[in-house]
C-alpha positions as CSV (number, residue, x, y, z in Angstrom):
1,X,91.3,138.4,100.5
2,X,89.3,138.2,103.6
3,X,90.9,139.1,107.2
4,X,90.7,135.5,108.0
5,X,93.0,134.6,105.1
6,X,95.3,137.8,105.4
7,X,96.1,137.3,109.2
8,X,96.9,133.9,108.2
9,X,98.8,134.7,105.4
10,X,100.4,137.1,107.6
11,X,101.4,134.6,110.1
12,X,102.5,132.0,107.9
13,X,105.3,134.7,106.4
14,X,106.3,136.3,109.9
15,X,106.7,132.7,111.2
16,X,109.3,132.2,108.8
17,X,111.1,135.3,109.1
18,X,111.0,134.2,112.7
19,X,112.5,130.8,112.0
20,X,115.2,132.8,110.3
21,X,115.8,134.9,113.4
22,X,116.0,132.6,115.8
23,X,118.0,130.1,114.3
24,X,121.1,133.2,114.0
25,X,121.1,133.6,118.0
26,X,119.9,130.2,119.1
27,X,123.5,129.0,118.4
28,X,125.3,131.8,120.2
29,X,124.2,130.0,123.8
30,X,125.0,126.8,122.4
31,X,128.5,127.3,121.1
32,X,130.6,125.9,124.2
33,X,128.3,122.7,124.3
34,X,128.9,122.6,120.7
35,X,132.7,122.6,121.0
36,X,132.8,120.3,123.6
37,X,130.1,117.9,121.6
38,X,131.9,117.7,118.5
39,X,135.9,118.8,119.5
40,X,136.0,122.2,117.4
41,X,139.1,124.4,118.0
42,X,138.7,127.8,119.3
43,X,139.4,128.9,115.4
44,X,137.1,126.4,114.0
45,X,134.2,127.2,116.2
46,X,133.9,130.7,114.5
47,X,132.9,128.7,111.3
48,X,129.2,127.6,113.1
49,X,128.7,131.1,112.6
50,X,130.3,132.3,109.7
51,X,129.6,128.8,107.3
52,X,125.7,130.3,107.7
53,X,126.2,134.0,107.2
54,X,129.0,133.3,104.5
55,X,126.0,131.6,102.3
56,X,123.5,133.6,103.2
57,X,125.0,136.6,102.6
58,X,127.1,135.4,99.4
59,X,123.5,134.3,97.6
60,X,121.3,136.4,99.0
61,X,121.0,139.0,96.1
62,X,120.6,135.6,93.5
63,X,118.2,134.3,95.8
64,X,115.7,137.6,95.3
65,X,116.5,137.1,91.9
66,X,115.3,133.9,91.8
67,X,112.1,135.0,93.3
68,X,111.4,137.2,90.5
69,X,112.1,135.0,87.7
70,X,110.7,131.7,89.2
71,X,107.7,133.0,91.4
72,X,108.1,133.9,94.9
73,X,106.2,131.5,96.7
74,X,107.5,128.9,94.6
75,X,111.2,130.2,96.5
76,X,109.6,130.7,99.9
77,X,108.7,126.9,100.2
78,X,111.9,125.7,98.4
79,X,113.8,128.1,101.0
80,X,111.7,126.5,103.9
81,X,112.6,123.0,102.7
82,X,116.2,123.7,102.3
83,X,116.4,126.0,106.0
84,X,114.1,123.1,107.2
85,X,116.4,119.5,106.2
86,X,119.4,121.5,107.1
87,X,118.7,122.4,110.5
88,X,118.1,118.3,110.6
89,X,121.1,117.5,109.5
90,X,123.0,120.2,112.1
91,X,120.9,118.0,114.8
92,X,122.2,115.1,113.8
93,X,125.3,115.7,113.2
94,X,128.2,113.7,114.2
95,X,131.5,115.5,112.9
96,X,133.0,119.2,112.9
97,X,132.7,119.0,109.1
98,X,128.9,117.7,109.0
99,X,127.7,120.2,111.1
100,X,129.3,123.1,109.3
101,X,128.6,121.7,106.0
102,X,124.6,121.4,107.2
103,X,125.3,125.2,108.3
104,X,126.4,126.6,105.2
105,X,123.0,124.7,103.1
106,X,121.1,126.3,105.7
107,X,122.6,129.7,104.7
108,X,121.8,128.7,100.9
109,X,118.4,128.3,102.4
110,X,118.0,131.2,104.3
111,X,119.6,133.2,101.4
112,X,116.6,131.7,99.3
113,X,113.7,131.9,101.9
114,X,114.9,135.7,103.0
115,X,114.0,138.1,100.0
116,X,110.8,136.0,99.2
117,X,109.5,137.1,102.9
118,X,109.4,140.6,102.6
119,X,108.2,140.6,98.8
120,X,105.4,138.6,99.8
121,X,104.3,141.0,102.5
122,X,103.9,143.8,99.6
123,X,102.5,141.6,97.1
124,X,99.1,140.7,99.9
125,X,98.9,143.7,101.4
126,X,98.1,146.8,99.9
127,X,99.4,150.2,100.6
128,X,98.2,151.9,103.5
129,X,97.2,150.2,107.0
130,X,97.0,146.9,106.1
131,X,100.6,146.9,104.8
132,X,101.7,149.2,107.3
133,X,100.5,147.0,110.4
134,X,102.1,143.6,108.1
135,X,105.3,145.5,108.0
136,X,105.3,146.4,112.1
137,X,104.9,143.0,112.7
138,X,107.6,141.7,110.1
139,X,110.2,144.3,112.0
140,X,109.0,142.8,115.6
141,X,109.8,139.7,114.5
142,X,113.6,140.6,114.4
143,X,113.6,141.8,118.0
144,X,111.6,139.2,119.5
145,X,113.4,136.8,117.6
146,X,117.1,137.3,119.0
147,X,116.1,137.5,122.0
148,X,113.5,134.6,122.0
149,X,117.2,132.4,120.2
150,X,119.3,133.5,122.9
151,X,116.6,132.1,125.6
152,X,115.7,129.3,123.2
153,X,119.5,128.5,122.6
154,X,120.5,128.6,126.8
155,X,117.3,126.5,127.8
156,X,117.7,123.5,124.9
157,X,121.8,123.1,125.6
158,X,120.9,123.4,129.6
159,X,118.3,121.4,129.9
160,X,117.7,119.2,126.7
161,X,120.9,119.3,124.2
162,X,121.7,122.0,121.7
163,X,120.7,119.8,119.0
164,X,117.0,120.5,120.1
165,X,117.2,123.7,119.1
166,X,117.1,122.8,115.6
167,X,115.2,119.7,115.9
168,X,112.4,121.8,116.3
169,X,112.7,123.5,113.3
170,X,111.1,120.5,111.5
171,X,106.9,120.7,112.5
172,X,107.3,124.2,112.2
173,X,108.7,124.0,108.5
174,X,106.2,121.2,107.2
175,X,103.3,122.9,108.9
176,X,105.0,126.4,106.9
177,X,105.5,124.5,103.8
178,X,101.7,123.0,103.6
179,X,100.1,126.5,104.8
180,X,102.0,128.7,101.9
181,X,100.8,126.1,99.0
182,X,97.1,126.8,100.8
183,X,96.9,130.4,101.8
184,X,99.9,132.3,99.7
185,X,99.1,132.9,96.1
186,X,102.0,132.3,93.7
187,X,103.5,136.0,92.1
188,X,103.9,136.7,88.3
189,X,107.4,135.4,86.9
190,X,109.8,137.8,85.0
191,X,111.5,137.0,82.3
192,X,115.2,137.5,83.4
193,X,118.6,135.8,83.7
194,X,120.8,134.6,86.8
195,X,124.0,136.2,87.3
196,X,125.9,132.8,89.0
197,X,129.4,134.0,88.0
198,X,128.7,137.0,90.1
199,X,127.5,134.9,93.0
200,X,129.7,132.5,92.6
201,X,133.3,134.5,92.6
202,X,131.7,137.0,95.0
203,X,130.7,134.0,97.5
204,X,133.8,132.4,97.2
205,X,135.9,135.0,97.4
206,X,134.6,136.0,100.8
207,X,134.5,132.5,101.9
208,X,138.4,131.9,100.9
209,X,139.2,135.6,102.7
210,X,137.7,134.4,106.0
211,X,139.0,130.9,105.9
212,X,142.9,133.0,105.5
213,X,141.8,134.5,108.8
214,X,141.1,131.9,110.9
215,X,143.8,129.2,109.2
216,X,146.3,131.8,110.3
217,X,145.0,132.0,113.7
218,X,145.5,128.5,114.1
219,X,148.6,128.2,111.9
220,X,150.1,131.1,111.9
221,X,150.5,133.9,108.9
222,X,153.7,131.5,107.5
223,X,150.9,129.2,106.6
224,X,151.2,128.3,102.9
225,X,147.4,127.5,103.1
226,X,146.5,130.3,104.9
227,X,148.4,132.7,102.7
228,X,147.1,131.0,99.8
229,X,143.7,131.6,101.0
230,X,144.2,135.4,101.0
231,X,145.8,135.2,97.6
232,X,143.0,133.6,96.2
233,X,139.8,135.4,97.9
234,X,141.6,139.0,96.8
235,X,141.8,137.1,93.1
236,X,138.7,136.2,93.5
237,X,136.7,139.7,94.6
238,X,138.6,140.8,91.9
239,X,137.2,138.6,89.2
240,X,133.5,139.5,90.9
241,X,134.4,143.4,90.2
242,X,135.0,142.5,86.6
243,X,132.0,140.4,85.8
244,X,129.9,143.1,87.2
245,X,130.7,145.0,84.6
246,X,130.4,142.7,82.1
247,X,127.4,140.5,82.8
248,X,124.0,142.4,81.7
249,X,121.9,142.1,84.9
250,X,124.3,141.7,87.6
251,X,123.3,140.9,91.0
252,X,125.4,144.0,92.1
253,X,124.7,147.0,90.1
254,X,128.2,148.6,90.3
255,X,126.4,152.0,89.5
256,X,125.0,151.8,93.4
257,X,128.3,152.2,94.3
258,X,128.8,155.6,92.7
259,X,126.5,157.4,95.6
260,X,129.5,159.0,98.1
261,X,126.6,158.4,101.1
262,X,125.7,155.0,100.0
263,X,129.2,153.9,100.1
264,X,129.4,154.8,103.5
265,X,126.3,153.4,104.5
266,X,127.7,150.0,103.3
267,X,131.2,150.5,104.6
268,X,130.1,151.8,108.0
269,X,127.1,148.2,108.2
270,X,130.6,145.9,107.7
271,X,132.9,148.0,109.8
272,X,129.5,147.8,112.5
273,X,129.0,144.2,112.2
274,X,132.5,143.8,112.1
275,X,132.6,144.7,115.9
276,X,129.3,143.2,116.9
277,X,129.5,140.1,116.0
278,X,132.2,139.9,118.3
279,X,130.5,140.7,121.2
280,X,127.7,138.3,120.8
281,X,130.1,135.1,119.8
282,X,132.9,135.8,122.3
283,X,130.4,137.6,125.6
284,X,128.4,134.3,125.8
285,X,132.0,131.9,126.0
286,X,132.9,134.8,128.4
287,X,129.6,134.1,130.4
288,X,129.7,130.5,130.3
289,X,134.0,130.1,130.2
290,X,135.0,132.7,132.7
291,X,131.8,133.4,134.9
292,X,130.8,129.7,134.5
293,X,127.1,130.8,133.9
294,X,124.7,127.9,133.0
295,X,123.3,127.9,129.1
296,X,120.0,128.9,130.4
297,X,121.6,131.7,132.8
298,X,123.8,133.0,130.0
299,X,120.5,133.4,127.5
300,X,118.6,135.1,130.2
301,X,121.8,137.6,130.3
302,X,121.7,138.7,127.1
303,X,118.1,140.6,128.0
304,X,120.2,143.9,128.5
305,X,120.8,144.0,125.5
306,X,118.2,142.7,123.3
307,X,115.3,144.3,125.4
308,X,117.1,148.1,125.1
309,X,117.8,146.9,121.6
310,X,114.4,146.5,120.7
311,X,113.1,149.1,122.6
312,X,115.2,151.8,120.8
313,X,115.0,150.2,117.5
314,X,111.0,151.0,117.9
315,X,111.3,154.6,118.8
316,X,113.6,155.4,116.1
317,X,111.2,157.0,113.7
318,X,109.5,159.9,116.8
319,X,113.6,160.4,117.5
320,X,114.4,160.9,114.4
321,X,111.5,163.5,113.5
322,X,112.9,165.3,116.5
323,X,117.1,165.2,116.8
324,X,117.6,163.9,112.7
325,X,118.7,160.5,111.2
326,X,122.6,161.6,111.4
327,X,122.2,162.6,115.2
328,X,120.9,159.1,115.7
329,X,123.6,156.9,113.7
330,X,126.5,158.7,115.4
331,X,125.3,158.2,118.9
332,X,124.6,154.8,118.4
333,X,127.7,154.2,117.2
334,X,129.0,155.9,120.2
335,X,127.3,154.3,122.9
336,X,128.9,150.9,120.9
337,X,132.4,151.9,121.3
338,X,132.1,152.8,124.8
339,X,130.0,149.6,125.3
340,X,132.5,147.4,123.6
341,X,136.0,149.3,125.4
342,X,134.0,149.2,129.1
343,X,133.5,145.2,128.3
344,X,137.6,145.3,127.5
345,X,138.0,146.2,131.1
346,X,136.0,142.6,132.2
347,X,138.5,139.9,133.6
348,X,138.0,136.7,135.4
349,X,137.0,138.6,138.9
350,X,134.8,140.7,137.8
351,X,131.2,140.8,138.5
352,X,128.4,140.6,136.0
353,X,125.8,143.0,137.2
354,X,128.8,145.8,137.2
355,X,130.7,144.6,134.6
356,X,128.8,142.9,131.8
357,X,125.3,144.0,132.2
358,X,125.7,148.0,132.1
359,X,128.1,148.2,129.4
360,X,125.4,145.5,127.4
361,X,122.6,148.0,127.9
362,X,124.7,151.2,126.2
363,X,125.2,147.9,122.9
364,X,121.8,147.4,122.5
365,X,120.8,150.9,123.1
366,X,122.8,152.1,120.3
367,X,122.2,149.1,117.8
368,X,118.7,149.9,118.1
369,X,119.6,154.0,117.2
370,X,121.7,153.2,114.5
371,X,120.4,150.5,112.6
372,X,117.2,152.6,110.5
373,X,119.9,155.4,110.0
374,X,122.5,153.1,108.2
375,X,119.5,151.0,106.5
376,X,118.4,154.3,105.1
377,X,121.4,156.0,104.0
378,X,121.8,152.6,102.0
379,X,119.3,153.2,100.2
380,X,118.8,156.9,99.5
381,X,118.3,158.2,96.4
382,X,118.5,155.0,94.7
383,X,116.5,154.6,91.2
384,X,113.3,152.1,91.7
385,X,114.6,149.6,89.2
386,X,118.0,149.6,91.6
387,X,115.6,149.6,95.2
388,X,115.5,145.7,95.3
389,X,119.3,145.5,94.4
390,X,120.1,148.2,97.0
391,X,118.0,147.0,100.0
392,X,119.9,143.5,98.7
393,X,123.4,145.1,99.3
394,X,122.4,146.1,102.2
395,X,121.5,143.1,104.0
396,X,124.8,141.6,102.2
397,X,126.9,144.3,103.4
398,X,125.2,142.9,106.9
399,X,126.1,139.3,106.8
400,X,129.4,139.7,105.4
401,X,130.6,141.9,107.5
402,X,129.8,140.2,110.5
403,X,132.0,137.3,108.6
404,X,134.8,139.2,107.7
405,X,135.1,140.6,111.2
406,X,134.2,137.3,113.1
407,X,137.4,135.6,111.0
408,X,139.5,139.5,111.7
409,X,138.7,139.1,115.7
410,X,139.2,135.1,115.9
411,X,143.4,136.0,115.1
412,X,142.9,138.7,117.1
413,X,141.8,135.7,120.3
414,X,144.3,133.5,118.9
415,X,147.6,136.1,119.2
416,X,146.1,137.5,122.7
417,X,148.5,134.6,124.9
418,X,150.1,131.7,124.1
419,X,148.1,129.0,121.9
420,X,149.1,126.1,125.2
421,X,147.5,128.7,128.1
422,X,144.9,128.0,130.1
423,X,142.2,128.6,132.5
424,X,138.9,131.6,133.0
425,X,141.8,134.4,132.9
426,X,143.6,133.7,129.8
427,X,140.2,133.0,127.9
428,X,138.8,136.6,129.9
429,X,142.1,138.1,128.7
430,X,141.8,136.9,125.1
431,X,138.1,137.7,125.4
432,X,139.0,141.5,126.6
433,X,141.4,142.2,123.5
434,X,138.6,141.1,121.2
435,X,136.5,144.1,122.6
436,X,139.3,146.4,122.6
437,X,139.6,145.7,119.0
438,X,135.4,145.4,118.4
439,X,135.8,148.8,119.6
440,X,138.2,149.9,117.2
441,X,136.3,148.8,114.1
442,X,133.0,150.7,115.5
443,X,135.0,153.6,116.0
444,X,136.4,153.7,112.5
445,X,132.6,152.9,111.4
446,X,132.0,156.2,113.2
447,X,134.4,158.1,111.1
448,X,133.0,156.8,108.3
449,X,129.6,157.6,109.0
450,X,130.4,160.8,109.8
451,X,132.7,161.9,106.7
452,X,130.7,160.0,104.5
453,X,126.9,159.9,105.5
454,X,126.5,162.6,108.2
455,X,128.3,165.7,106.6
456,X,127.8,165.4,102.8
457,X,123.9,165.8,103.9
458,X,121.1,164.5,106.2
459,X,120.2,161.2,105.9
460,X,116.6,160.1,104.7
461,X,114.0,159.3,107.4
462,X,113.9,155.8,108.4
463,X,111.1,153.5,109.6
464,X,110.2,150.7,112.2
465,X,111.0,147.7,109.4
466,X,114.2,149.5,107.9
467,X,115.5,149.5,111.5
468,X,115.5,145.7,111.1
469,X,116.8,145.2,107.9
């Protein structure tokens, strides 16, 4: 393969990572034109988010295996098509339901586009500095691309709508599509066989847990439906556990889950996400709800964080040569909880600049420090027929626990004050308990890593692309 073809190759598949990227954070700056748009309920507006991770994360491990057994490129453009239709259809839509319908196929597509990115990269680029320089850019990609959504997101609801945020997502996927049947070369297939039980109860039950959540927000935990919900996602994980052990290539190894450290690397990611993902969905209604920043101003806010973020994420493998992986992963999680409780303190007087914009540079400081850590610890000492299954769980540990927790801290907003107050200091009040309780679950993410990872023994060196996994 030429250079020509390579750096084309290369920037057909970091493109699409980037899509992927973007289209996470783009929404965050959009969600209170979104609510207004379309009437969502506080409650419901949590599922914009979580109808996308919920299917990503849910198929993600099917969708790799997909890729081996059908030909990765072959799953990169159907992944493209699906991501690219979908975001259509979110543009378009008219209705709470269509929107978050369109959101969850985008997940499926995302879930399906995902693994074949990454797979590609190794499959065009040998070992050594080609592959070393594809995977730099792959990990940039991650940084540049929340930051670039959050921007992205602001300008197109300020200035446009929000629906031109996903508008755009159509040239680029064509011009995607046509490039990978031109320049990417199709992989060998594998015999093999889908485990869609396993995806299926495992989605499902997730989905069913989180809808419990957020129905009792709204309805309270008397709810018959919300109730039933819970009843039937526990059944459900349940019934996941069991095929697992049954079905003869399962999706989830349970044998992964034998590894003390590994355990904790997974628990500690949904505990983490857990409290993130409530920072970024409820600090940009706080921005825009209580501050009454414009979409544009509120994406161009976020730079404290993404830009420290990034920056940390990058040095991670000179710091961890020098102070250790473990050192790293606890004070990232640190500098998170103090973050998260110093945002608690924000009410509808205070000022950005001493309120919001400090605490939002100690976030992205230590998401940047931990992130390599916890990807690594995932992984160690994991067999190479398990590697693809385990760097799977840990991107599924990722998504779904930013779900779980979204649907945890939503009830957590609801019970704050009384479901008929309003006005910017009952929502900065609701807003401050959520970041009290963010806090909490990073905190017990920080016992965990510590019992779990950080004592047993060191954790494994990470690099620039595991820091973005």
């Amino acid at each position: 393969m030429t250079q020509r073809s390579a750096n084309t190759v290369l920037a057909i598949i970091v493109t699409s990572y980037l899509m992927i990227v973007v289209d996470i954070s783009i929404v965050i700056t959009g969600l209170p034109r979104i609510q207004a748009s379309l009437g969502f309920s506080a409650a419901q507006l949590s599922w914009v988010t979580n109808a996308y991770t919920l299917a990503f994360g849910g198929l993600l491990l099917l969708g790799a295996r997909a890729g081996d057994i059908l030909g990765r490129r072959r799953m990169f453009i159907t992944g493209l098509a699906l991501f690219t239709l979908a975001s259509m259809a979110i543009g378009m839509a008219q209705s709470v339901s269509g929107l978050l319908i369109a959101r969850a196929i985008q997940g499926v597509g995302a879930a399906v586009l995902a693994p074949s990115t990454l797979a590609l990269l190794s499959t065009h680029f040998a070992e050594g500095p080609a592959r070393t320089r594809a995977l730099s850019l792959y990990a940039a990609a991650a940084g540049v691309g929340a930051t670039l959504g959050l921007v992205l997101g602001g300008l197109f609801a300020d200035l446009v709508s929000w629906r031109a945020g996903f508008f755009i997502n159509l040239p680029i996927g064509l011009v995607l599509m046509a490039a990978a049947r031109r320049y990417i070369a199709e992989t060998p297939k594998r015999p093999g066989h889908f485990d869609v039980g396993g995806a299926f109860s495992s989605t499902l039950g997730m989905t069913a847990l989180v809808y419990g959540l957020v129905r009792a927000a709204e309805a309270g935990w008397k709810d018959p439906l919300a109730l039933a919900a819970l009843v039937v996602g526990g059944l459900m994980m349940g019934a996941f556990v069991a095929i697992e052990r049954q079905v003869r290539q399962p999706i989830l190894p349970l044998r992964l889950l034998a590894n003390r450290q590994r355990v904790g690397a997974y628990l500690a990611r949904m505990l983490f996400l857990g409290g993130a993902v409530g920072f970024w969905f409820f600090s940009t209604q706080f921005l825009q709800g209580v501050l009454h920043f414009r979409p544009l101003a509120a994406g161009i806010a976020f730079l404290p964080v993404t830009i420290p973020n990034f920056a940390s994420a990058m040095a991670v493998p000179r710091l961890a040569r020098s102070f250790g992986n473990g050192r790293l992963l606890i004070s990232g999680l640190l500098l998170g909880v103090i973050g998260l409780l110093w945002l608690g303190q924000a009410d509808a007087q205070s000022s950005y600049w001493l309120s919001i914009a400090p605490p939002m540079i100690l976030i992205g400081l230590g998401q940047g420090l931990l992130l390599g850590p916890l990807t690594a610890a995932g992984v160690a000492g994991v067999a190479g027929d398990d590697a693809g299954a385990a760097s799977g769980l840990v991107n599924v540990a990722h998504q779904l626990g930013g779900a779980l927790g979204l649907g945890v801290l939503v009830l957590v907003f609801a019970s704050a004050a009384p479901t008929d107050a309003l006005g910017s200091s009952v929502l900065a009040h609701r807003i401050a308990s959520v970041m009290d309780v963010a806090a909490l679950l990073m905190s017990v993410a920080l016992l965990v890593a510590w019992r779990l990872i950080v004592l047993p023994r060191p954790v494994i060196a990470s690099s620039p692309t595991e820091a973005q996994s």
